[in-house]
Each structure stands twice: as structure tokens, then as C-alpha cells.
VEXDREN-2710 file (C-alpha; in Angstrom, 1 decimal):
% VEXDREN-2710
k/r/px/py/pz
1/UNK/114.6/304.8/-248.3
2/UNK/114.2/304.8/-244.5
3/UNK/114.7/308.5/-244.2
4/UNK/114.3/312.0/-246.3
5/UNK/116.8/311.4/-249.2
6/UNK/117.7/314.9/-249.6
7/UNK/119.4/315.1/-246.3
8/UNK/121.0/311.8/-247.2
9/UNK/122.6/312.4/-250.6
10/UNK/123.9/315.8/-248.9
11/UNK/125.7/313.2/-246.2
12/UNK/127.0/311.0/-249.3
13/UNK/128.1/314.0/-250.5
14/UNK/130.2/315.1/-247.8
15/UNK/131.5/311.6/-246.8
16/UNK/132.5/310.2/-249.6
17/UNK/135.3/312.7/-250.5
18/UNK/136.2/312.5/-246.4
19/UNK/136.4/308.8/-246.6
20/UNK/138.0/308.9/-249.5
21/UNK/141.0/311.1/-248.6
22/UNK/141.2/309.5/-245.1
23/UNK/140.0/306.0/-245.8
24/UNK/141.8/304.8/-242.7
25/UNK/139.0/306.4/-240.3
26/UNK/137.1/303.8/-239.7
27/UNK/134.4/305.4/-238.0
28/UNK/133.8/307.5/-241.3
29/UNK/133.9/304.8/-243.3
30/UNK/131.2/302.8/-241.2
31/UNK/128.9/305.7/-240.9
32/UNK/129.2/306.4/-244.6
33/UNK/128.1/302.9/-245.3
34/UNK/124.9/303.7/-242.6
35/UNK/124.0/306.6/-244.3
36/UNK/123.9/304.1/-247.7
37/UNK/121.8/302.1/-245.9
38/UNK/119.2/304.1/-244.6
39/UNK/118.8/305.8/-248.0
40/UNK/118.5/302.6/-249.3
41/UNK/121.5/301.5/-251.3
42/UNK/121.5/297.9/-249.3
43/UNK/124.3/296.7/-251.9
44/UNK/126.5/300.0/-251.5
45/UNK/126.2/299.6/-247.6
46/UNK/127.4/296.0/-248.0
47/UNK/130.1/296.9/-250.0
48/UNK/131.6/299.5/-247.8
49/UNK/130.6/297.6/-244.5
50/UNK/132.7/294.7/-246.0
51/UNK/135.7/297.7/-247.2
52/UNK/135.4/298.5/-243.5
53/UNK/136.0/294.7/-242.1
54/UNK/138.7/294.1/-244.8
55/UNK/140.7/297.0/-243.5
56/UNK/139.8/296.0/-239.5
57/UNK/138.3/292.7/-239.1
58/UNK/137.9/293.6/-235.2
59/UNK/135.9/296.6/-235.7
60/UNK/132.8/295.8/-234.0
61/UNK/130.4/298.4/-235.5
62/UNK/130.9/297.2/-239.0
63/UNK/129.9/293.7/-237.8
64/UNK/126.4/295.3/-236.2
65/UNK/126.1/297.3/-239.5
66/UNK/126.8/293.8/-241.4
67/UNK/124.5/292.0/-239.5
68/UNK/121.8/294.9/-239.7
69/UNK/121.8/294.9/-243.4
70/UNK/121.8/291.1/-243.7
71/UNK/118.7/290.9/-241.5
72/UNK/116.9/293.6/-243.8
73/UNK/118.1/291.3/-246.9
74/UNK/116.2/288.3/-244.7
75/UNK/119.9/286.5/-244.6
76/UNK/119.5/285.7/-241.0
77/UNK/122.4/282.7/-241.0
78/UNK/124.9/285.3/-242.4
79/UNK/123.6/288.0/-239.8
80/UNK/123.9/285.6/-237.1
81/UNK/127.4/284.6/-238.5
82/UNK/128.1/288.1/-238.4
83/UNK/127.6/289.0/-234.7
84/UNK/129.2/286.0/-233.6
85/UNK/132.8/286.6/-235.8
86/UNK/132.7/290.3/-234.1
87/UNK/131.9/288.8/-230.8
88/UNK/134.8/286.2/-231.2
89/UNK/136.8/289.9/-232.3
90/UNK/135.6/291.8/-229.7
91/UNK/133.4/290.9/-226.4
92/UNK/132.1/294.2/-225.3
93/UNK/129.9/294.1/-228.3
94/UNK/127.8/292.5/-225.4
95/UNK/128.1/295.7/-223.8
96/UNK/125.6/297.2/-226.8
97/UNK/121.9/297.0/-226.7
98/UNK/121.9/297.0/-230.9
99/UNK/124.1/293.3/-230.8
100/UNK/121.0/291.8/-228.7
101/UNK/118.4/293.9/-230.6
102/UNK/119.5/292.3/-233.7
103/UNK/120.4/288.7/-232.1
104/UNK/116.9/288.7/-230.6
105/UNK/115.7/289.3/-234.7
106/UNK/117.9/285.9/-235.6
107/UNK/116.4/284.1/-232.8
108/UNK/112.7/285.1/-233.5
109/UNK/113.3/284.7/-236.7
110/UNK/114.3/281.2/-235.7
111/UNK/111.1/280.1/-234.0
112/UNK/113.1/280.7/-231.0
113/UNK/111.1/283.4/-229.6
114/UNK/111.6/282.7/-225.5
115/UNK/115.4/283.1/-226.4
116/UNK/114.4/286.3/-228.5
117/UNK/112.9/287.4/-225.5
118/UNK/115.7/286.5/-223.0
119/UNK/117.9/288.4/-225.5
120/UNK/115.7/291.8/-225.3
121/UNK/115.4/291.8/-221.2
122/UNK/119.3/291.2/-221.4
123/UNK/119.8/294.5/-223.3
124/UNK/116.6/296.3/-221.1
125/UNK/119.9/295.6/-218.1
126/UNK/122.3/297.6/-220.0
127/UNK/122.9/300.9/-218.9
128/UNK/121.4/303.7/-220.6
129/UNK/118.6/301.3/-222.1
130/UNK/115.7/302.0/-219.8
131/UNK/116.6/305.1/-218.9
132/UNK/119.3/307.6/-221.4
133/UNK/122.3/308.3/-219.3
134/UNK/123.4/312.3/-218.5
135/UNK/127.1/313.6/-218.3
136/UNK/127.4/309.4/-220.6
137/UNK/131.1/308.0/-220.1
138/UNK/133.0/307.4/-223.1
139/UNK/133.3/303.6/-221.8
140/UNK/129.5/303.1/-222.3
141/UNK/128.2/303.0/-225.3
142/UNK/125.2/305.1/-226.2
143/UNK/122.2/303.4/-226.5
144/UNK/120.5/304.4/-229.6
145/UNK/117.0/306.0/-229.0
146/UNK/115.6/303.7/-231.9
147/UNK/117.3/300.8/-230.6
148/UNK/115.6/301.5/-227.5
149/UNK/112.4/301.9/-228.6
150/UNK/112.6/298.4/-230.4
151/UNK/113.7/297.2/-227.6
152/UNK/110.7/298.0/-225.7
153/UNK/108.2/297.1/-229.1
154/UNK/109.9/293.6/-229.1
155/UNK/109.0/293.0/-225.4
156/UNK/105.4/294.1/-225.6
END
């Protein structure tokens, strides 16, 4: 698990009756298959990440979640396939540092590590990367604080 379990099966527990009874929130959905994830069900946050995309193929935070999960399984053709079917869905995905965090993990992965790095100094220009933003507008997304800090680890 990539966090304390306990704290984890308590958010199973309370979204998986939520998601259940409102399974058209999508945003539950997708953070319920997160919290899978991080406690390290890989194969139940696959499965709900894909119940996610076959109810909203455009959503673009199950494709990041897809991808995410792909990368961890070392699948990087299906990751990169992944980011680029919710980028054809959805182009501000551009707009969030975790879409070039994980595309510069495809690319190293690649060999392609000047593109990797091209990738990580693109998302180091998005606002609320180098520095968090205060009083954020709901157009921006919020740059996660771990994405930002791999950010930084992948450029050093």
C-alpha cells in the first residue's frame, strides 16, 4: 500500500455505499478508484477507473487515473494510449501538471529522456506548479503537491 491502510479501508468504506447509491457522480467514482489504488488494490482501481470511462469516456481524470495505474503495472503503451484518447476527449488535460508528469514517465521510459525532460519544464510553466496558487480559480486546476514535488525530482 502506498499509504496507512486503516485510513484507507475507512474511505472504502464510506465510498463505496456513496458510489453505489449515486453511481452517476463521477468524481466519487474516480476518487473511490484512487483510494483503491493507493491502498494497493491495482486490479480494483482498474476496474472502477474503466466503470468510470464506460459511463463518461470524456472524463479526463479517469484517463490520468488509467494511465497512472498502467504506468505502476509497467504497461507504458497502454498508459501512453491512455493520455492521448483523453487528450483527443478533452484538451485542457494539457492544462494539468499530473498529464505531463506521467507523459514525461512514458517518454523516459522510452529512452526518450530530452523529451521527458521538455515534458517536465512544460508542466514547471503551469500555474500553480512552481509556486501553489492562493484565493485558486476554479478554472485552474490544482496542482497536486506530490505532483509537484516529482516534478521537481524528475528535473534534478
Amino acid at each position: 500500500p502506498l499509504f496507512r491502510s486503516d485510513l484507507l479501508s475507512r474511505c472504502i468504506g464510506i465510498l463505496s455505499p456513496l458510489t453505489a447509491g449515486a453511481p452517476g457522480i463521477l468524481e466519487g467514482v474516480c476518487c473511490l478508484a484512487k483510494v483503491k489504488f493507493y491502498s494497493g488494490n491495482v486490479e480494483g482501481a482498474l476496474e472502477t477507473t474503466q466503470l468510470c470511462l464506460q459511463r463518461d469516456s470524456t472524463y479526463a481524470d479517469a484517463h490520468l487515473l488509467l494511465a497512472e495505474i498502467y504506468i505502476h503495472q509497467k504497461n507504458f503503451s497502454q498508459a501512453s494510449q491512455s493520455l492521448e484518447l483523453g487528450l483527443s476527449y478533452n484538451f485542457e488535460m494539457r492544462e494539468n501538471p499530473l498529464y505531463h508528469l506521467l507523459k514525461s514517465k512514458i517518454l523516459h521510459d522510452s529512452g526518450k529522456l530530452d523529451e521527458a525532460a521538455r515534458m517536465l519544464n512544460t508542466a514547471l510553466n503551469i500555474p500553480g506548479v512552481r509556486k501553489p496558487i492562493v484565493g485558486q480559480k476554479k478554472s485552474v486546476p490544482a496542482a497536486a503537491i506530490g505532483d509537484r514535488v516529482a516534478i521537481f525530482l524528475g528535473l534534478a
